[in-house]
SEDO-977325 format. One record per residue (C-alpha): residue in one letter; x, y, z. Coordinates in steps of 0.02 Angstrom, whole numbers, plus 50000, padded with zeros to 5 digits. Example, Ala and Ser with C-alpha at 12.3 -4.5 7.8 and 13.67 -1.06 7.14 Angstrom:
# residues 2
+----+-------+-------+-------+
: aa :     u :     v :     w :
+----+-------+-------+-------+
:  A : 50615 : 49775 : 50390 :
:  S : 50684 : 49947 : 50357 :
+----+-------+-------+-------+
//
This chain:
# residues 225
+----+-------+-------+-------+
: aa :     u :     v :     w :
+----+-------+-------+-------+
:  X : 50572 : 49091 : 49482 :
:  X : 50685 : 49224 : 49600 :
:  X : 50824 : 49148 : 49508 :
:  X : 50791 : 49217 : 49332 :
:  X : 50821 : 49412 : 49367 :
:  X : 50961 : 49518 : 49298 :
:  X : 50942 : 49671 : 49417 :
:  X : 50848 : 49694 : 49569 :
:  X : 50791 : 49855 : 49632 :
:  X : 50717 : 49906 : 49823 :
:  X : 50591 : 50033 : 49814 :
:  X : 50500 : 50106 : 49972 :
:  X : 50323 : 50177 : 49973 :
:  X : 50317 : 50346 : 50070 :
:  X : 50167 : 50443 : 50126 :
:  X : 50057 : 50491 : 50279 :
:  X : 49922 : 50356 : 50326 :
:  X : 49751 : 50315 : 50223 :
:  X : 49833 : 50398 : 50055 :
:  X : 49846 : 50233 : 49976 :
:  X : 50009 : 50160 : 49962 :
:  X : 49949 : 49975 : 50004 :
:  X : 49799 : 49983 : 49905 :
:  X : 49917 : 50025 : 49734 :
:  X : 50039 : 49914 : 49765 :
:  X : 49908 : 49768 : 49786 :
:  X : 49825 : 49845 : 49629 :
:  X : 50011 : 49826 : 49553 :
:  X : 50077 : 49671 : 49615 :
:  X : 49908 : 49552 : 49647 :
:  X : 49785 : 49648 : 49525 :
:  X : 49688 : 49656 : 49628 :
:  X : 49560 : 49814 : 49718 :
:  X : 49509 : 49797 : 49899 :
:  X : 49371 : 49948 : 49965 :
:  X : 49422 : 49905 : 50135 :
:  X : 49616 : 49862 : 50180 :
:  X : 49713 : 49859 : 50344 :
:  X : 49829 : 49998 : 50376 :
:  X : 50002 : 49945 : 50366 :
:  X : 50093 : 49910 : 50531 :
:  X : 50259 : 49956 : 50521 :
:  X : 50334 : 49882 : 50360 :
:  X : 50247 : 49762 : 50225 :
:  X : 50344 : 49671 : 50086 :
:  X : 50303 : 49641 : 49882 :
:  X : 50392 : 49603 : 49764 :
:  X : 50366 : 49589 : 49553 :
:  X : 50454 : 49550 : 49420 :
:  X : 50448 : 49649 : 49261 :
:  X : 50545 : 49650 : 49089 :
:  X : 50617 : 49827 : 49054 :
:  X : 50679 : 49780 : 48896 :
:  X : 50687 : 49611 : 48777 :
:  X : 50797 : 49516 : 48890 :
:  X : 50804 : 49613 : 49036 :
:  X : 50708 : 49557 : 49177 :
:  X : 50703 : 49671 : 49356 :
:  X : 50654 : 49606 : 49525 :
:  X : 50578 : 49737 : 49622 :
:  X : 50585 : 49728 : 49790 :
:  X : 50430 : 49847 : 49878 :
:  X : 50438 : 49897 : 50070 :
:  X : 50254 : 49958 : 50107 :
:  X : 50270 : 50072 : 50263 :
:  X : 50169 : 50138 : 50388 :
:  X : 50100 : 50315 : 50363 :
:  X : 50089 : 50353 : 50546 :
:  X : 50212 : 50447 : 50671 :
:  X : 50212 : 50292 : 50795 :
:  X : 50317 : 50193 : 50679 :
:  X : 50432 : 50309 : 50590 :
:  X : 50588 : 50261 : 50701 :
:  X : 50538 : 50059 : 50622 :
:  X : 50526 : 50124 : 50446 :
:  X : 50674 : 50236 : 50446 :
:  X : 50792 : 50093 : 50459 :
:  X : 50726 : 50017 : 50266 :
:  X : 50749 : 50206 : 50207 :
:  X : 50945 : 50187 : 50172 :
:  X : 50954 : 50043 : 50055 :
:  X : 50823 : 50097 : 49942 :
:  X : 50857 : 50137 : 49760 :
:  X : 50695 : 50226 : 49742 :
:  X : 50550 : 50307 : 49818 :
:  X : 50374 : 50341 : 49787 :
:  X : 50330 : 50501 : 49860 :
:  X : 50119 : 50473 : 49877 :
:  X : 49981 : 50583 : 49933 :
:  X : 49789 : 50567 : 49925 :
:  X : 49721 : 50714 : 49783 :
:  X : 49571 : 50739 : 49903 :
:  X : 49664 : 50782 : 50044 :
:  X : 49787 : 50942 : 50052 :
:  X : 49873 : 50899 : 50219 :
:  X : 49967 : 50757 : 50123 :
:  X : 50014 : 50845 : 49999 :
:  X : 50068 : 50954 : 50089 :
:  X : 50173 : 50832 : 50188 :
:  X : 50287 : 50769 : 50057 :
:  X : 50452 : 50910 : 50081 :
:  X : 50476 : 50821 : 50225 :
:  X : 50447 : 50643 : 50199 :
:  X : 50588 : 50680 : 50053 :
:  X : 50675 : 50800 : 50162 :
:  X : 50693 : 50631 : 50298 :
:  X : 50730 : 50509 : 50156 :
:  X : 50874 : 50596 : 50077 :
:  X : 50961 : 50642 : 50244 :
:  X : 50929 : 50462 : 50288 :
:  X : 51021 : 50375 : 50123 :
:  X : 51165 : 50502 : 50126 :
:  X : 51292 : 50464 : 50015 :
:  X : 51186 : 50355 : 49917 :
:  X : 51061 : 50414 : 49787 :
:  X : 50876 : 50397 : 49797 :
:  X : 50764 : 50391 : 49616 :
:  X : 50593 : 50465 : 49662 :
:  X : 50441 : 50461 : 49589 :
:  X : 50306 : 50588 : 49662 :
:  X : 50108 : 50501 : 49647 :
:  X : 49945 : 50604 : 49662 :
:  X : 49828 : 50467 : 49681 :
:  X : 49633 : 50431 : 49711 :
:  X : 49625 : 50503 : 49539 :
:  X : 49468 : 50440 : 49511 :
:  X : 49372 : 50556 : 49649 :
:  X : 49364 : 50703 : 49533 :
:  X : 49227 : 50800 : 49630 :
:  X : 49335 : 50770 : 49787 :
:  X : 49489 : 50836 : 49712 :
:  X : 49602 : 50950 : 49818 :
:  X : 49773 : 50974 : 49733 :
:  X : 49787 : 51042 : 49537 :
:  X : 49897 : 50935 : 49395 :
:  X : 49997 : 51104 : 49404 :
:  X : 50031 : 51110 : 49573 :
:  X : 50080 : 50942 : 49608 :
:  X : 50199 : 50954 : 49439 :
:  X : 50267 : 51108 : 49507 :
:  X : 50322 : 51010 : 49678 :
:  X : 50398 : 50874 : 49585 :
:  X : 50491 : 51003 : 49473 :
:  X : 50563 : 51055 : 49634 :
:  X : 50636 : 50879 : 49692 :
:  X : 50696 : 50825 : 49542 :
:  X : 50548 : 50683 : 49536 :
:  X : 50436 : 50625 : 49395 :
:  X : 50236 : 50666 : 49420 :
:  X : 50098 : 50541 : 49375 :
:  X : 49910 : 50528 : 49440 :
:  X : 49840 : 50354 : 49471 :
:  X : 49706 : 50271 : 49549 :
:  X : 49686 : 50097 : 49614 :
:  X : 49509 : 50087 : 49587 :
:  X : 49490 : 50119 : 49418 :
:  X : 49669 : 50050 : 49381 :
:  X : 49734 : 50205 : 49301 :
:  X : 49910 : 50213 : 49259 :
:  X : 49947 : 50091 : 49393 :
:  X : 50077 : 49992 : 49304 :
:  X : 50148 : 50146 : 49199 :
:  X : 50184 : 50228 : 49375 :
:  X : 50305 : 50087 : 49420 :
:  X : 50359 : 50063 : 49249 :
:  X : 50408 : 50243 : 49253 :
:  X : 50497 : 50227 : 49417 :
:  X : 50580 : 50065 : 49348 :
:  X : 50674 : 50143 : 49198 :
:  X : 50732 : 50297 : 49296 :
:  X : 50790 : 50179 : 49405 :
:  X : 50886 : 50104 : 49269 :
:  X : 50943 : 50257 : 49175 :
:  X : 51036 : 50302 : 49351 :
:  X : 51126 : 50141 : 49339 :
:  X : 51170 : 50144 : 49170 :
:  X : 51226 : 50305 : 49204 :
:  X : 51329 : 50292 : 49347 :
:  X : 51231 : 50366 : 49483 :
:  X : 51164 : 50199 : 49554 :
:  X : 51278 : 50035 : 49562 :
:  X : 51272 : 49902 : 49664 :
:  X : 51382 : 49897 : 49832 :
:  X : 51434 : 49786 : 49959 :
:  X : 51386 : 49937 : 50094 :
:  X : 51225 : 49960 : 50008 :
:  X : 51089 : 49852 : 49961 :
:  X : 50976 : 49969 : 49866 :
:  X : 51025 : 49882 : 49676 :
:  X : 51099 : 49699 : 49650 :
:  X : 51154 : 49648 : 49473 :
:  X : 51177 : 49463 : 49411 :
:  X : 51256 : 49525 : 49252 :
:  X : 51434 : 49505 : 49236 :
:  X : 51528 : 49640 : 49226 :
:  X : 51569 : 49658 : 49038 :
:  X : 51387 : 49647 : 49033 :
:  X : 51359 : 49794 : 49146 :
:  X : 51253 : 49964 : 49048 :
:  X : 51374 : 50043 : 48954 :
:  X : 51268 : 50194 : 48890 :
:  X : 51297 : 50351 : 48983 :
:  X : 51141 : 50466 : 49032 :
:  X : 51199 : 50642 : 49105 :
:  X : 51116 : 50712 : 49258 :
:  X : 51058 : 50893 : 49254 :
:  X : 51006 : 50969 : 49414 :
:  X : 50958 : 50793 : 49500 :
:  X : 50853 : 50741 : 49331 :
:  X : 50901 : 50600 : 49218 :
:  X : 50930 : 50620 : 49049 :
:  X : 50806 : 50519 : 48950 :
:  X : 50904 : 50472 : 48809 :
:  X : 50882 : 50266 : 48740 :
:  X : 50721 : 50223 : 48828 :
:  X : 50659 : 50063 : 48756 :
:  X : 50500 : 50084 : 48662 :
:  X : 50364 : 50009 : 48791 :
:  X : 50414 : 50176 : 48888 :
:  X : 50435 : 50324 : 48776 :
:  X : 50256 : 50376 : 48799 :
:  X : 50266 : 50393 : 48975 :
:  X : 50398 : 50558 : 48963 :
:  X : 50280 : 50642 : 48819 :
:  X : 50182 : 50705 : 48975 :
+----+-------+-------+-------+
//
């Protein structure tokens, strides 16, 4: 039921066209693989639920948009009240990798004052043979905007779910430690929890990166690599 969340988070899906934002969120969301999908016209919606922590349950609110140039000025307007952002490119193609400076580059001039949590996904990891862009490159380029680096692939359902996950609990860790909270100007994170329930637990920023102090257990794993 949409009633029984204690936080919900918006997070929009950022890449050029074909690199396979849909197709992971459907993998995601639905469980579900489709070989042949519709490109996304203009912005597409998801949502999930998930349960950080014993007792704490997080609506996540997805905007799927549109890779292409045509509709930039219609997904510009979700941009500013997202709390995070997958940065996605295809690992068989260079030109999207190379585009992602400046899909960040638009997103955080967009959201300005707020902060943005990103997450940066090489994915189609499954097309080794095809492979364009190196672990080390891409983790170098994430280094560089403050972004957490994971490979998936929708296909094979590789670290589908710990991408989000991941994405999730930074998410969190800004809020608990001050960076993110919600806002009556800003719709990016809504709490249900009173306020003498709000995070307590402080997590210092160094350099845009979070801290990663008190993750629950379910996640630890996932910032050994």
């Amino acid at each position: 039921m949409d009633s029984l969340w204690h936080y919900q988070f918006r997070i929009i899906m950022l890449g050029d066209s074909t690199v396979g934002k849909s197709s992971l969120l459907k993998c995601y969301t639905e469980g579900a693989f489709l070989d042949s999908i519709n490109q996304t016209v203009g912005v597409d919606f998801y949502v999930q639920f998930v349960e950080l922590e014993p007792g704490l349950r997080i609506k996540l609110q997805f905007w799927d948009t549109a890779g292409q140039e045509r509709f930039r000025s219609v997904t510009r307007s979700y941009y500013r009240n997202s709390a995070g952002a997958v940065l996605m490119f295809d690992l068989t193609n260079q030109a999207s990798f190379e585009s992602i400076k400046e899909w960040h580059r638009e997103m955080t001039e967009t959201v300005k004052p707020f902060h943005v949590v990103f997450v940066l996904i090489g994915h189609k990891s499954d097309l080794v043979p095809q492979r364009q862009v190196e672990r080390k490159e891409a983790e170098k380029l994430a280094s560089s905007l403050g972004a957490k680096y994971i490979e998936t692939s929708a296909k094979s359902n590789s670290n589908v779910d710990d991408a989000f996950q991941l994405l999730t609990l930074e998410i969190y860790e800004a809020v608990k430690g001050g960076m993110l909270s919600p806002n009556k100007d800003w719709d990016g994170v809504k709490s249900r929890l009173p306020p003498t329930e709000e995070p307590k637990d402080p997590v210092r920023y160094q350099n845009g990166n979070l801290g990663h102090s008190g993750h629950c257990l379910c996640c630890q794993e996932l910032f050994r690599h």
